[in-house]
N, C-alpha and C positions, 0 to 999 in steps of 0.2 A: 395508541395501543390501548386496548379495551381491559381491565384488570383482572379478564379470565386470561387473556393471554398474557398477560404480564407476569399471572402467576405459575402459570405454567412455564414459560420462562426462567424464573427465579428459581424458581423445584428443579430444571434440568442442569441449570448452572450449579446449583448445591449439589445435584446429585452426579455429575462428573467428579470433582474430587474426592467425595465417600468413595465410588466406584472405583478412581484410582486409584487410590491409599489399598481399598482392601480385593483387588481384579473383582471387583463384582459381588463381592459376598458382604454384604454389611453386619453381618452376624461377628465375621471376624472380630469387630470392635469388642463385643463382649468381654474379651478377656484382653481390651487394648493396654498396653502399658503407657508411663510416661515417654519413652521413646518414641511411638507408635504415635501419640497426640504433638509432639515435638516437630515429626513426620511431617502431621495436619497440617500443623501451622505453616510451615514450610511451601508447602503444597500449595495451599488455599493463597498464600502471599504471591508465589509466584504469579495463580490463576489471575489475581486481583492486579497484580504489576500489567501482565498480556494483558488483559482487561482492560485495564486504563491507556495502555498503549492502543491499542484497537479503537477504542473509545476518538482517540485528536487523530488518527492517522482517517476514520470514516467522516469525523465534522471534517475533514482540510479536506476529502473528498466528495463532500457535500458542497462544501465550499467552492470547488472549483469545478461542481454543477452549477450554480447559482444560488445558491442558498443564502441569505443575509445570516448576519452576525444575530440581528432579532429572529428570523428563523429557528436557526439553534438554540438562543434562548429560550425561546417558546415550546420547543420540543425536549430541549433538557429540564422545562420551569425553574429557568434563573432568566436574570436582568442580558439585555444585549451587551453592555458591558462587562457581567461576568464571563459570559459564553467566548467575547475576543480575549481575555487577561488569561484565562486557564486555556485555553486551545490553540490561539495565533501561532505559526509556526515567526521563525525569524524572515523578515521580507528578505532577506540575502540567501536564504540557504538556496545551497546548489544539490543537485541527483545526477550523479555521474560516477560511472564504471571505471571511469577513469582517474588514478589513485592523486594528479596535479591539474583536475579539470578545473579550468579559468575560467569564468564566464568572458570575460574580459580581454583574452587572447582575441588579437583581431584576423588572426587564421580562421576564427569560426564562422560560420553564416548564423545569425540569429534573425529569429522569425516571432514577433510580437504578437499579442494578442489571441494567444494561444487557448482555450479549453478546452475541457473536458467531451465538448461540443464540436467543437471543426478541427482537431488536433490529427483525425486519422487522415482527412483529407490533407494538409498539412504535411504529414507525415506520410502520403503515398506523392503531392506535388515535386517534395524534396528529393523524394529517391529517384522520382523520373528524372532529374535534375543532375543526378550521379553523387547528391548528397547523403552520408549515413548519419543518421543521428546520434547523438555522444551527449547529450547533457541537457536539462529543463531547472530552469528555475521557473519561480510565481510568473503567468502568463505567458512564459517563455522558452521555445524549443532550440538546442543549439545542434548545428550540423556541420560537419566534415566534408570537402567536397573530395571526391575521388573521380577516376577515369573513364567510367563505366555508372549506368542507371544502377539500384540498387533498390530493394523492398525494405523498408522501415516498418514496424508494426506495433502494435499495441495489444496487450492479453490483459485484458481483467481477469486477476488470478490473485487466490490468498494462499496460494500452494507457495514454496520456497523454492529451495537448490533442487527438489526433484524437477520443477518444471523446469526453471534454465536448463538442467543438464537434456532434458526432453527437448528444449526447442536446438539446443549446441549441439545434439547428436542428429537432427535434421538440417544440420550445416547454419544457422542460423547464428549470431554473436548477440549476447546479452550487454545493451547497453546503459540500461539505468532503470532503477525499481521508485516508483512513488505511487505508494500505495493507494487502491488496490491497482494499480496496476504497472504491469511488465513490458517494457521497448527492446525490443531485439530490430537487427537490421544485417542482411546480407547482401551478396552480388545477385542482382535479378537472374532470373535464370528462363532460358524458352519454357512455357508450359506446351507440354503436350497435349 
């Protein structure tokens, strides 16, 4: 990124919290109290908490674009090594709707070598299969088989509970969010 737009950047970042704090009027601050700056800080730590969360949740999906660990380095400017010790997610963690998902339940179908890259293929083989999806760990999609084909899908979306409730009132079921993106899967249905 070139450091006009860096800085421009940095100014719109700053200037969403002034703007929150005061709906838009920065004048307010003139007669801000201790309270009012109390507010700020509040504010600005949350911005900075999302922030850094957004911040591992885009390298882990960079990551499972193909981006190396020196990659990220090189675009955050630290060491390959810092870029894996602050960002690495745990190789175990699981992404499932489901509140006792086991990767490890041998009920499941699991499908290896999964990305970012042939996942929706993946995820449309499976459903013709009568499998819904229910669960992904690192390179790995896990499926449910049912009686009936079934549409599994993928939404790149940084929207939250509005969108599920958007794709659940199109008959669709939300089955696991890893960031940016959203898996829902229903019963196939005739397209008209």
């Amino acid at each position: 990124m070139d450091i006009t737009k860096e800085k421009e950047l940095r100014d719109r970042v700053a200037d969403f919290i002034l703007n929150w704090h005061t709906d838009g009027d920065p004048q307010a601050l003139e007669s801000a109290t201790s309270d009012d700056f109390s507010r700020l800080i509040v504010e600005a730590y949350i911005a900075a908490d999302e922030s850094n969360k957004s911040l591992k949740q885009w390298v882990q999906s960079g990551r499972r674009a193909g981006l190396s660990w020196a990659d990220v380095g090189t675009l955050l400017g630290i060491s390959r090594q810092a870029a894996q010790q602050r960002f690495s997610i745990e190789p175990n963690a699981t992404y499932s709707d489901e509140p006792n998902f086991d990767p490890l339940d041998r009920t499941r179908i699991m499908r290896t070598g999964v990305t970012s890259f042939n996942e929706v293929e993946v995820l449309r083989e499976e459903g013709a299969k009568g499998r819904k999806v229910v669960g992904a760990t690192w390179l790995k999609l896990y499926f449910t088989q049912t009686d009936a084909p079934v549409e599994n899908i993928r939404v790149v979306s940084l929207r939250g509970p509005s969108l599920t409730r958007e794709y659940e009132n199109a008959g669709w079921t939300h089955a696991l969010t890893w960031f940016p993106y959203r898996y829902f899967t229903r019963p196939l249905t005739e397209k008209l």
